[in-house]
C-alpha positions as CSV (number, residue, x, y, z in Angstrom):
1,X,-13.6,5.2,-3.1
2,X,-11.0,6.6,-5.2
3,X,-7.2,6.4,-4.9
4,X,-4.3,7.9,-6.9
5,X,-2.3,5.0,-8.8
6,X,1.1,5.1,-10.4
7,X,1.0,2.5,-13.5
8,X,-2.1,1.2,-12.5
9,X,-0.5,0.1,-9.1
10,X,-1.5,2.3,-5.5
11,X,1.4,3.5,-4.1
12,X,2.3,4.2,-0.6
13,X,1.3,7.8,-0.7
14,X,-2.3,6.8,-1.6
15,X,-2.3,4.1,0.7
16,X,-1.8,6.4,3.9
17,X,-4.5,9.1,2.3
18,X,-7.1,6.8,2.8
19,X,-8.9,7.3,6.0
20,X,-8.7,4.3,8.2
21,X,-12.2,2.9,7.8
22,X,-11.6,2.3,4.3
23,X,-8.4,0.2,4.3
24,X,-10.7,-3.0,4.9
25,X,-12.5,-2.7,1.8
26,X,-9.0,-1.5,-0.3
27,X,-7.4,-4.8,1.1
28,X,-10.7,-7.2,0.2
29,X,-10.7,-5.4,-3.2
30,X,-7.0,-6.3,-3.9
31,X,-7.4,-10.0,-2.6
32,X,-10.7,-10.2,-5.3
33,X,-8.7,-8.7,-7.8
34,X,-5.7,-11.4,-6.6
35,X,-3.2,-7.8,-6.2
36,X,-2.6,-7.7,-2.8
37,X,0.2,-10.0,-2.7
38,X,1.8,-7.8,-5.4
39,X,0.9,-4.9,-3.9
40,X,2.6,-5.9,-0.4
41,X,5.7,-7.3,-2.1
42,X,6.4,-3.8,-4.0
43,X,5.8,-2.1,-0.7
44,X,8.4,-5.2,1.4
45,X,10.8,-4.2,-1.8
46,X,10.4,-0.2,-0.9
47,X,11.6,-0.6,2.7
48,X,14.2,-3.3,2.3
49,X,15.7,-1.0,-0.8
50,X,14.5,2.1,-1.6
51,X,15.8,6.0,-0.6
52,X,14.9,6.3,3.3
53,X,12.4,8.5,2.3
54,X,10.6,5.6,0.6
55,X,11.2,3.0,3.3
56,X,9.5,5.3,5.6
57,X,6.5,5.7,3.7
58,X,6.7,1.8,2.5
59,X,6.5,0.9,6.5
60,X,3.7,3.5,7.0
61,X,2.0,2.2,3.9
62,X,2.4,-1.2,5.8
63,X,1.5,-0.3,9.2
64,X,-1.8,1.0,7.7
65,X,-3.3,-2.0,6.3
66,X,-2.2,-3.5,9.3
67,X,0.5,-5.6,8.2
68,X,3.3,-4.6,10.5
């Protein structure tokens, strides 16, 4: 499984390319590698501040992994 990263960090965009059978794993992987909580904090800081266009995708992003 392979995902695009900005500074070593998936970003929203890759986070909605992956299909939806793979989230699981992406989320177990960032728990093991103790990122998730980063990872969901960056995205919580995209909707509550970014350009609408990256609140949208931060909230997409979101409602992917199942988090909203």
């Amino acid at each position: 499984m392979r995902h695009a990263v900005i500074s070593e960090k998936p970003c929203a965009e890759s986070i909605l390319a992956m299909a939806q059978n793979e989230v699981g794993a992406f989320v177990e992987r960032c728990v093991r590698e103790r990122s998730l909580s980063r990872l969901v904090s960056d995205l919580n800081d995209a909707l509550m501040s970014g350009t609408p266009n990256e609140q949208e995708k931060a909230r997409k992003a979101l409602q992917h992994m199942g988090f909203i």
